[in-house]
C-alpha positions as CSV (number, residue, x, y, z in Angstrom):
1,X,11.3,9.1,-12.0
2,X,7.5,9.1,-11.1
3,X,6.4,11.7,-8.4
4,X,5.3,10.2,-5.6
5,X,2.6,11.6,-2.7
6,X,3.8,11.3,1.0
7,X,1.9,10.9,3.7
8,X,3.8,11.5,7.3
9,X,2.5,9.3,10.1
10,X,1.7,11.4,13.2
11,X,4.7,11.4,15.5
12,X,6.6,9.4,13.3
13,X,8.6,11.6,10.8
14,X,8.6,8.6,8.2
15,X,6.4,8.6,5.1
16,X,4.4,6.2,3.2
17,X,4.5,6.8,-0.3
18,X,2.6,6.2,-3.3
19,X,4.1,6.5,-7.1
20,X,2.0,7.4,-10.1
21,X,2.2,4.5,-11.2
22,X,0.0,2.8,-7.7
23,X,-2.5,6.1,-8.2
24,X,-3.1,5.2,-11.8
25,X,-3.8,1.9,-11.6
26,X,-5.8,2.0,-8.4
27,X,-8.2,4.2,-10.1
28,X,-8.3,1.5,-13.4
29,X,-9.3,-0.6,-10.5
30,X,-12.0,1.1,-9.0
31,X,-13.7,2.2,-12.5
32,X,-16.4,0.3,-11.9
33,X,-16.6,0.3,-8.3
34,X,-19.0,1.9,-6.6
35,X,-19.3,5.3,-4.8
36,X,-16.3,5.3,-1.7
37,X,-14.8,2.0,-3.0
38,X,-11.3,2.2,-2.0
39,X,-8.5,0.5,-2.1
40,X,-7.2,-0.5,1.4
41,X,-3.5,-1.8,2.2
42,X,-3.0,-3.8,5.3
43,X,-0.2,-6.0,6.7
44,X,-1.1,-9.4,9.1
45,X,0.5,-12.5,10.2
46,X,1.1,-15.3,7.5
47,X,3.3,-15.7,4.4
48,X,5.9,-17.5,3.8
49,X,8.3,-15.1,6.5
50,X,5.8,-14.2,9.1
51,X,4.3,-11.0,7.5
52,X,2.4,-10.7,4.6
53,X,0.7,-7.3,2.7
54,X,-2.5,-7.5,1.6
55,X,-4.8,-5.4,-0.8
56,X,-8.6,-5.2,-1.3
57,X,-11.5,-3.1,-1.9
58,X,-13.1,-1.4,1.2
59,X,-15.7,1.4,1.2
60,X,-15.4,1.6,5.1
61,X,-13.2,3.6,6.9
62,X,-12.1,4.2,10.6
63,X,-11.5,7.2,12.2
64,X,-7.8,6.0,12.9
65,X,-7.2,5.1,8.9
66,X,-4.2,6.9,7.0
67,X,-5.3,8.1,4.1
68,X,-3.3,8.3,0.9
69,X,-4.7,10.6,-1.8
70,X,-3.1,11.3,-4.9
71,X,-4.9,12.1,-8.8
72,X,-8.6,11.3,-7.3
73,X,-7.2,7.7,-5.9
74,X,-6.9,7.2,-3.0
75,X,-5.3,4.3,-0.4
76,X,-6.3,3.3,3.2
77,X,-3.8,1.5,5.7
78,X,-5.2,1.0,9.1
79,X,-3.2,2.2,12.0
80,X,-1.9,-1.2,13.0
81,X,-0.3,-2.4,9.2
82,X,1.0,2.2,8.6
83,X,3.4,1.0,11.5
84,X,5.0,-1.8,9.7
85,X,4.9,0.3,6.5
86,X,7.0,3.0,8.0
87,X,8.8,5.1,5.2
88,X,7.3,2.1,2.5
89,X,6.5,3.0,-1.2
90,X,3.9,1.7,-2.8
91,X,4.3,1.4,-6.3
92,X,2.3,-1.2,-9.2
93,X,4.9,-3.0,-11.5
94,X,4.0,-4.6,-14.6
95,X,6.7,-6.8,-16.1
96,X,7.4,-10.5,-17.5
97,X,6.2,-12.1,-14.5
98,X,3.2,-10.3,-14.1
99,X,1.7,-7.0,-13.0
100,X,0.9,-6.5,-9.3
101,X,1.1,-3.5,-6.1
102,X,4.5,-3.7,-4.8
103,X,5.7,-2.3,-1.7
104,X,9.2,-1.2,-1.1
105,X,10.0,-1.4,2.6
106,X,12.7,-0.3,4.4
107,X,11.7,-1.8,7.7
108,X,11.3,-5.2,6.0
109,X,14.9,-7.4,6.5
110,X,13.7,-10.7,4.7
111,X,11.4,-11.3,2.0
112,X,10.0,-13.9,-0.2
113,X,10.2,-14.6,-3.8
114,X,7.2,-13.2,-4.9
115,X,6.7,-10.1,-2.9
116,X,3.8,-10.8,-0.7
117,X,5.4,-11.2,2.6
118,X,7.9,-10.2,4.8
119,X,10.1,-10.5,7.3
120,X,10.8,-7.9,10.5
């Protein structure tokens, strides 16, 4: 079992989490980047069942961003999405159907096939 980095959300008592796994490949990712390129998790409206995650590169953050840090990589979820991702993991799978970030969430009670979005 990987180790993972938590990250307790003021007032909360919950963690996010982030495996290995997400850290190594988040830093494959941002190789080439340039200086403060981060990646930057975020949840909005859409998908398939009403919520979906999103990932992308940012080199801007807000004074109200969670920061993730773990092996020199590190994560940034706004204040808005870290309340949906309550006691999540992020984690990278790479399997038969593909390699992708995946993000285990409790608070989630529907899904869709392929991962992306959610339901609350």
């Amino acid at each position: 079992m990987s180790e993972t980095l938590t990250e307790i959300m003021p007032g909360t008592g919950k963690p996010i989490t982030i495996t290995d796994r997400a850290a190594h490949r988040v830093l494959e990712i941002l190789k080439n980047e340039g200086e403060g390129v981060v990646l930057r998790v975020s949840v909005s409206g859409g998908g398939c069942s009403g919520f979906q995650y999103g990932f992308t590169l940012d080199d801007t953050r807000a004074a109200d961003d969670l920061v993730l840090e773990k092996a020199n990589a590190t994560v940034l979820i706004d204040s808005v999405s870290a309340m949906y991702l309550e006691g999540s993991e992020i984690d990278f799978v790479d399997d038969l159907i593909g390699s992708s970030f995946k993000i285990v969430n409790p608070n989630a009670t529907a899904s869709c096939g392929c991962g992306t979005s959610f339901a609350l």
